[in-house]
Structures are given as C-alpha cells and as structure tokens.
C-alpha positions as a printed NumPy array, in Angstrom:
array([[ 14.008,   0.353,  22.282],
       [ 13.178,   0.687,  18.338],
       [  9.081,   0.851,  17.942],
       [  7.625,  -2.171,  16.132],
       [  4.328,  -2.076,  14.085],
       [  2.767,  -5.77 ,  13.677],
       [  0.943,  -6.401,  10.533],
       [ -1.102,  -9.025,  10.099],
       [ -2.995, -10.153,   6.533],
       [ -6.57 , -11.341,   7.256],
       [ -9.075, -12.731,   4.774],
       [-12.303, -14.173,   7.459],
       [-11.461, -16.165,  10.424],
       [-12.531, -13.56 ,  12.719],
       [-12.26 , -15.423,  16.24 ],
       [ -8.334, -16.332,  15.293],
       [ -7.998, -12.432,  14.57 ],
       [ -9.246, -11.221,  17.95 ],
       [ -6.945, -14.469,  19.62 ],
       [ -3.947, -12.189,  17.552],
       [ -5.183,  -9.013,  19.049],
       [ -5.544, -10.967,  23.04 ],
       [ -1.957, -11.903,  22.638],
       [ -0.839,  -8.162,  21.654],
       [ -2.613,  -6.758,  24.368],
       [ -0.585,  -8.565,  26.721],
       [  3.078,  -7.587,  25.577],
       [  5.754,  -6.627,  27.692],
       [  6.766,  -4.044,  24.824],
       [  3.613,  -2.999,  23.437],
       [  3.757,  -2.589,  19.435],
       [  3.353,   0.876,  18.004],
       [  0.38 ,  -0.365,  16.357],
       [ -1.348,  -3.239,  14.612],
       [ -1.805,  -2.875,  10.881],
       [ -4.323,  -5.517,   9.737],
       [ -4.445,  -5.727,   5.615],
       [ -7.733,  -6.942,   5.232],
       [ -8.413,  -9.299,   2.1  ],
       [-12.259,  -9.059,   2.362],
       [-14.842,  -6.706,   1.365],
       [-15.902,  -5.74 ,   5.278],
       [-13.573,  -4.503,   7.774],
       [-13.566,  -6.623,  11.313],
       [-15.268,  -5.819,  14.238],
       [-11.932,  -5.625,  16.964],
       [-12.027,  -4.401,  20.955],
       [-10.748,  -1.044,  21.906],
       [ -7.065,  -2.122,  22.84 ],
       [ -3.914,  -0.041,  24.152],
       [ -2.474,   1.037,  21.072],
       [ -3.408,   1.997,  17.767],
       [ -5.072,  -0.537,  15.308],
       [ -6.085,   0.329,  11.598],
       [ -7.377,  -1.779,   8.973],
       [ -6.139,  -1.237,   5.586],
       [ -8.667,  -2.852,   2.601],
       [ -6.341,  -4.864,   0.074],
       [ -8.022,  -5.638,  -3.094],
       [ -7.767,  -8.737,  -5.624],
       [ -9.636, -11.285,  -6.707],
       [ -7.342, -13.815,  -5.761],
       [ -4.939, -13.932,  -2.053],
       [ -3.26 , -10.952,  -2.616],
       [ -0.529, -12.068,  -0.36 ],
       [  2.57 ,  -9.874,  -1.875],
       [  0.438,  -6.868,  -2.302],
       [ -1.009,  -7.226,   1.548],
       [  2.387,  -7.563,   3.152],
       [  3.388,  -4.817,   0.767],
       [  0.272,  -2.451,   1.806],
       [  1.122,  -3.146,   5.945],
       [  4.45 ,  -1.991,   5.674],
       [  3.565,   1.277,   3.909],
       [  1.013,   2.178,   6.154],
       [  3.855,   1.295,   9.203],
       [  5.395,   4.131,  11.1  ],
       [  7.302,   1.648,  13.561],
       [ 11.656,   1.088,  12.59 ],
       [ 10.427,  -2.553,  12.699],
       [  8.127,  -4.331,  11.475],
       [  6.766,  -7.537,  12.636],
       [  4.281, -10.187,  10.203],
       [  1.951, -12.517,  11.693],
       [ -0.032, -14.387,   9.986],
       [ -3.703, -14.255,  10.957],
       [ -3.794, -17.622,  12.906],
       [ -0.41 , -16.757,  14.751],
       [ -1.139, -15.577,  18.584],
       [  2.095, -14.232,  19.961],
       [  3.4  , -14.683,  22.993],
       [  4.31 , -11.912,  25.733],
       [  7.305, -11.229,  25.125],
       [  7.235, -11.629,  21.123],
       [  7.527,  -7.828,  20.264],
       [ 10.171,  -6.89 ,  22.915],
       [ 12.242, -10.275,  21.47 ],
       [ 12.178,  -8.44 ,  18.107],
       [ 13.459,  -5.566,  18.528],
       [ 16.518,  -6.794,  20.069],
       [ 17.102,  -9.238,  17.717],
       [ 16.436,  -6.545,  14.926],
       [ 19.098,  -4.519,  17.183],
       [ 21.75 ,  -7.031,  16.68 ],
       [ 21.198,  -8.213,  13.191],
       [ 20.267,  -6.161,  10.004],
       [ 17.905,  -8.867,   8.486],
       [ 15.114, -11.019,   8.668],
       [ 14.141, -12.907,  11.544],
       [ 12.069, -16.208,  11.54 ],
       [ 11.236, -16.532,  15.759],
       [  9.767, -19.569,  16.817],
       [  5.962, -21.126,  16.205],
       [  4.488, -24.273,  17.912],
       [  0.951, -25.823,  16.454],
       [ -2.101, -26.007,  18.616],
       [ -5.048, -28.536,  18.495],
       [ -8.267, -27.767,  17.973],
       [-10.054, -27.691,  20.901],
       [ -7.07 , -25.132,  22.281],
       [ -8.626, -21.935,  21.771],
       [-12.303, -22.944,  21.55 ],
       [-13.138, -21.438,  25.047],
       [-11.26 , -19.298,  27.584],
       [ -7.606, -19.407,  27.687],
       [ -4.304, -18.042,  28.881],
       [ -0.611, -18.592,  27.325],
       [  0.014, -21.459,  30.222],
       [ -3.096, -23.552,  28.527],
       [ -1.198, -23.206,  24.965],
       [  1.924, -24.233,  26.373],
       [  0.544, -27.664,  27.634],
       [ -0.602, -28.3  ,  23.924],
       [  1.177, -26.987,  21.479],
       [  3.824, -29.008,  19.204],
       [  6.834, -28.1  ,  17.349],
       [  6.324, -28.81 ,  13.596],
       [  8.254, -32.279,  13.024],
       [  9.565, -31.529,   9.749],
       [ 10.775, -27.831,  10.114],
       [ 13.401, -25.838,  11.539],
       [ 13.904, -25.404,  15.054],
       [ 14.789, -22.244,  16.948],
       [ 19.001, -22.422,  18.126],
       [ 19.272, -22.93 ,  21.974],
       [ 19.595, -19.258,  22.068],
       [ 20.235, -15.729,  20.298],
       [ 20.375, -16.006,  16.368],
       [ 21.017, -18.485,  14.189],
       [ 21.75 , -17.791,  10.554],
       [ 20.335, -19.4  ,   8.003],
       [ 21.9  , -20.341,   4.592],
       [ 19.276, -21.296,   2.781],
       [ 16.744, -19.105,   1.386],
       [ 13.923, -21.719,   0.77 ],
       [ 13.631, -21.988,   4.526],
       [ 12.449, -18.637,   5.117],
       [  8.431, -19.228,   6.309],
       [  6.116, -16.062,   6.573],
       [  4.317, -17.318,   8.89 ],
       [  6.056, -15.138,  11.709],
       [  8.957, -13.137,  10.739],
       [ 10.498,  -9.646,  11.249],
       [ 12.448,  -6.915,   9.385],
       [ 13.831,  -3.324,   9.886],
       [ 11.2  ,  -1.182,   7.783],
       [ 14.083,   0.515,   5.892],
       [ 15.462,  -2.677,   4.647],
       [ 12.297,  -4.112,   3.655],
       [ 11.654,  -0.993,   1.182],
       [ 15.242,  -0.87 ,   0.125],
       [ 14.434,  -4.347,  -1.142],
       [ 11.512,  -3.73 ,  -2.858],
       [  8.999,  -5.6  ,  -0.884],
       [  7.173,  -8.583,  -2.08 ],
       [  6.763,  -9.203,  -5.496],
       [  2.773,  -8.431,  -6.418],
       [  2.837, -10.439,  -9.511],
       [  2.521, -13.566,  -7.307],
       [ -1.215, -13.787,  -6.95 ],
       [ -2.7  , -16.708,  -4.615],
       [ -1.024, -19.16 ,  -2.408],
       [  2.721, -20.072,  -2.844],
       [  6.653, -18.861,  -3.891],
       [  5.515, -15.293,  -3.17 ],
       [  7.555, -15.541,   0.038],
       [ 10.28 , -17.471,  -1.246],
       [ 10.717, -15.074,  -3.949],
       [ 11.204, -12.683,  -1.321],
       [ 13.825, -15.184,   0.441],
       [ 15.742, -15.367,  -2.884],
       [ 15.668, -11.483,  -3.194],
       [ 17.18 , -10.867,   0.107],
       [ 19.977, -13.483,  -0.572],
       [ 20.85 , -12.108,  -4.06 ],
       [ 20.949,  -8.675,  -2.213],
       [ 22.995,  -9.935,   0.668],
       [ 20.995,  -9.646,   3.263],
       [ 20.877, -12.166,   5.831],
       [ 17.749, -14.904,   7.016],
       [ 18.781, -16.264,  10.517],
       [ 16.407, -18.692,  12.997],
       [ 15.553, -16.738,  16.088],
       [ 15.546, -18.373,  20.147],
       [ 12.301, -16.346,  20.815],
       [  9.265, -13.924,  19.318],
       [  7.171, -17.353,  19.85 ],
       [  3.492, -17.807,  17.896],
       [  1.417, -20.279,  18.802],
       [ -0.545, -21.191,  15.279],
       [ -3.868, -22.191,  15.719],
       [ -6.061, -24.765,  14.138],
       [ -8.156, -24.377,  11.201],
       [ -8.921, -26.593,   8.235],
       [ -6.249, -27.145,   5.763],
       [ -4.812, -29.297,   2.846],
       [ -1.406, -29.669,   3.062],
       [  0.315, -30.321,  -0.042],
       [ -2.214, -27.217,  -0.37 ],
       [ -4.406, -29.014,  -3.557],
       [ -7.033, -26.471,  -2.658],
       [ -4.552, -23.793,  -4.265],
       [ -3.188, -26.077,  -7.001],
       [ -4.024, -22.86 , -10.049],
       [ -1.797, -20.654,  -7.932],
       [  0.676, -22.84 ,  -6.425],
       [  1.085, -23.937, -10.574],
       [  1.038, -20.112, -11.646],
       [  3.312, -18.465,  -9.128],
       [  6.221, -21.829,  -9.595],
       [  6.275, -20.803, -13.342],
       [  6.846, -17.284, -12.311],
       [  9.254, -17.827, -10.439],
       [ 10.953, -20.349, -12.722],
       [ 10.724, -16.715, -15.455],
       [ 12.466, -14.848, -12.914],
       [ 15.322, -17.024, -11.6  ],
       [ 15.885, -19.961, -13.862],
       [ 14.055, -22.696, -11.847],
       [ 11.316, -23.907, -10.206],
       [ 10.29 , -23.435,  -6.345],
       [  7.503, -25.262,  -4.383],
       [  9.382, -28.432,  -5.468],
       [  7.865, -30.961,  -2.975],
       [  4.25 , -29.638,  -3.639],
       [  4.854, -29.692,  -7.506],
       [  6.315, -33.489,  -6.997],
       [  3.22 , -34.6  ,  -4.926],
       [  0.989, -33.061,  -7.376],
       [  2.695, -35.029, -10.235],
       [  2.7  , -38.555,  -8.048],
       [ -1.38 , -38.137,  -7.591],
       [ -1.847, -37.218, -11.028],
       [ -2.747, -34.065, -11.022],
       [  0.062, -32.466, -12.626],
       [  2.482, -33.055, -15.983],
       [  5.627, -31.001, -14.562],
       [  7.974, -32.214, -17.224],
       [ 11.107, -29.244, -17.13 ],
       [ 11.271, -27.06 , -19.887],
       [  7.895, -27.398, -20.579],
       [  4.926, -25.099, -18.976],
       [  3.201, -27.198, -16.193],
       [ -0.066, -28.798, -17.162],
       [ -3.321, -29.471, -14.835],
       [ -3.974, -33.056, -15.988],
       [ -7.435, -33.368, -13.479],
       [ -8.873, -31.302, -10.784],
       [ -8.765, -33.2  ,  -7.045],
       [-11.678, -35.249,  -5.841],
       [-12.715, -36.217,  -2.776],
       [ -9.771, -38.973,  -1.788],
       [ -7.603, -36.112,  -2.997],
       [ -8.921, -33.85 ,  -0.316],
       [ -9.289, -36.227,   2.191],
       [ -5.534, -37.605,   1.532],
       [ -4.611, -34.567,   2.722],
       [ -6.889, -32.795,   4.897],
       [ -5.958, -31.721,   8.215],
       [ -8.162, -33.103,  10.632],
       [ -9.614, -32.201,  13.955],
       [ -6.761, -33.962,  16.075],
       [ -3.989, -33.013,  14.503],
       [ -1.716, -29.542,  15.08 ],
       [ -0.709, -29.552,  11.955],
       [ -0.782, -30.618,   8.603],
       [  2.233, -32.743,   7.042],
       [  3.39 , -32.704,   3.019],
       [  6.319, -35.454,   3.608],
       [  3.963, -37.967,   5.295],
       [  1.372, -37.535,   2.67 ],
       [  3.938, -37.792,  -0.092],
       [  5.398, -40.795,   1.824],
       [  2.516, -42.239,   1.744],
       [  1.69 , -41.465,  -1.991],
       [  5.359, -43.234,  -2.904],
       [  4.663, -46.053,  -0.657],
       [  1.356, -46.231,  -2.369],
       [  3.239, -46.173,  -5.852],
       [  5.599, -48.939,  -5.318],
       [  2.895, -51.303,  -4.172],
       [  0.971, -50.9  ,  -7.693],
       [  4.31 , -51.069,  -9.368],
       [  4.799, -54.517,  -7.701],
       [  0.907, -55.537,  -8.478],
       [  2.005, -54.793, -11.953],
       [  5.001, -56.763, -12.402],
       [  4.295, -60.227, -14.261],
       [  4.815, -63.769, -11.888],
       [  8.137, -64.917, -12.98 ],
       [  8.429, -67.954, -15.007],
       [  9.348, -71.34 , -13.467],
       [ 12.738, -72.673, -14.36 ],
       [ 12.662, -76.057, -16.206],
       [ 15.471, -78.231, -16.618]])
C-alpha cells in the first residue's frame, strides 16, 4: 500500500490538535508521518506517538492558508498526501481508505466529515461516543453509498479533509500563496485542477469527525480577506467566488459588491452582526443559508413596513 503523510495547518487550539494526533494513533494503516504547519510563533507540545511527527513554522501576518498547505507537502516524503484541518479527528480507518481510493483515481478526494457538539470531546472519549453525536452538515454534499463519486463542480471542493497523490499536487503548482486569510484560496485550487483536467470526486469513507469551536458563519470575522482574496480571484479567472458570503455581506450592509466595480467595506460588524451569526454552544455546526434566509426574510418584512396603505376606492 502507497505511504501517506497527513498534514495538518494549526494556528492555537491545542486540545483539538492532540484529539487529531489520538485519532492517528489509532489507524489501521498508520501514516508515514504527521506534518503539522504551524501558523504561530511557538511550536505545540504533542505525545511521543508511533510514527514520525514534525512541525514546520509557517510565517505571515495574516492565515497563511495557501502557503501552509504548500509548506506540508514539501516537507512530505509519503506518495500521498492527506489534509486535515486542525479540528478534523479521523477515524480508524481514514488513512488506509485513502490510499485505495488514491489507488483507483488520479485526483483529489473529499472523504466524508460529520459535526460534533460541544460537550463531545470535552472529557474522555472513544470513536463509538462521536458516532452517537455527530451530524452530517445539512446543506453539503454527502458521501455516494460507496466507492467514488465524481464531482463536476469545482466550487464544491472543501479543504476541510481531502487527499491527493504528492506528484500531482506539485505538478499543479500547489495553492496559490497570494491568497492571504480566510476564503477562495481553496477554490482557486478547485478551479486549477479542473482547468488542468484533473478530477474532484466525493469519497464513501476517510471519515473526520469536526469538532466544535466558536465560529461565524457567513465568516464576518474574516470579512478584509474573504473581500481581498474574491477580487483576486475575480483578476485571475474573470469572476467572483465566495458568492453566497459576498451576497450576505451586501444584504446586512456591510458590503457595496456592485460587478465591475472593486468591492467596498461600507461598515465594520457589530454586535447583532456577530451574534446573527455566531455558532453557539448547541449547535454542530454553523449554517450561511439559514442566516441568509433569515436576513431575506428579514428584508421583505421592512420592504412591506415600507410600502404606503393603499388608498380607498370612492365611487
């Protein structure tokens, strides 16, 4: 069976980082290594495990998300590599699942990734306790009832958990590095690997369970970059990306995204803005259509407010 490095990019969040490491321990095919591209000053205190694990320092002043993902797979020895993000603990057979997808398909993977609560991982636990309490995603992609699945749309591709020979990944270029902070740097990368042929397919298997952690989701809290990196790629391929996030920006007035014109800030969010869309303690996950749902259905009933009482009809 090919060997598989797993990178993962970290930036704090230590305790979710060692839940990564748990998971890896407990492979049936245990990864060549574990490359973490560490996005803080300090390296991370991690257990002695069964393989080799190496921190690589990844400097910016901003996410450095490209540049991490970039870093992890030069340091890599393995055929295949394997990205996790750092709130992603993978299930037993996750690595093994890999490689024989990777065996059947030259590509990029996307395996499968259910949403814990936030009480899930606060103690003690074992992949049976996840399993009770995680939740698929309601608004995105399922896995196909088995093998590979491919899909034709770039846009889907998530980085969340995904997989890639090594060779194909440099022929490709990597990850663009001028995308600096959160969002488009990975569908950039989606859009380069269509252009170039190369196909994205769903995957029955390599299962992450994500874990909680506070989040605003459309991600306000990264409205400079999320604005920045959707002009970039609008320079690079003719239009936009990050549509929905752009659109609920514009509906809670935070945006002007008016094409053919550079995208201005109107206002910074405030508190309702945060608290809109703020994950909270109960919840898995957080949800962009139900907030901008709620934003429209919030629009309409000022538009009706607004409309003048209609005039009575005389004879």
């Amino acid at each position: 069976m090919s060997t598989v490095s797993v990178v993962t990019l970290a930036q704090g969040r230590p305790a979710h980082l060692r839940n990564v490491l748990r998971g890896l321990e407990r492979q049936t095919h245990k990864p060549a290594e574990f490359i973490v591209a560490v996005m803080q000053d300090a390296p991370y205190d991690l257990p002695e495990v069964g393989f080799p694990v190496r921190q690589i320092p990844v400097h910016g002043t901003e996410l450095p998300l490209a540049a991490a993902r970039n870093r992890g797979v030069a340091a890599a020895s393995g055929d295949l590599v394997a990205f996790l993000d750092v709130d992603c603990i993978p299930t037993p057979g996750f690595v093994a699942e890999y490689a024989r997808g990777l065996s059947d398909l030259d590509g990029l993977l996307m395996g499968e990734v259910l949403h814990l609560p936030a009480q899930a991982t606060r103690g003690p636990w074992d992949f049976p306790d996840l399993a009770r309490v995680a939740e698929k995603h309601s608004d995105r992609r399922g896995p196909p009832a088995a093998g590979l699945e491919i899909c034709n749309d770039y846009r889907c591709f998530w980085s969340l958990n995904f997989a890639i020979r090594r060779a194909t990944f440099t022929a490709v270029g990597g990850f663009d590095e001028r995308y600096r902070g959160y969002g488009g740097e990975d569908t950039d990368f989606g859009k380069t690997l269509d252009r170039r042929g190369i196909p994205i397919a769903w995957m029955k298997g390599a299962l992450a369970y994500h874990q909680h952690h506070p989040h605003h989701m459309p991600p306000i809290h990264h409205l400079d970059s999320v604005v920045r990196n959707a002009e970039l790629f609008e320079a690079k391929w003719g239009y936009r990306t990050m549509g929905h996030w752009l659109y609920a920006f514009k509906v809670m007035g935070l945006i002007d995204d008016t094409p053919d014109r550079p995208i201005r800030i109107l206002r910074r969010p405030d508190a309702a803005d945060l608290a809109l869309t703020g994950q909270q303690s109960h919840q898995p996950y957080t949800n962009a259509a139900s907030v901008i749902r709620h934003l429209e259905a919030r629009a309409r009933e000022r538009d009706a407010a607004a409309e003048p009482a209609a005039l009575p009809v005389t004879a």
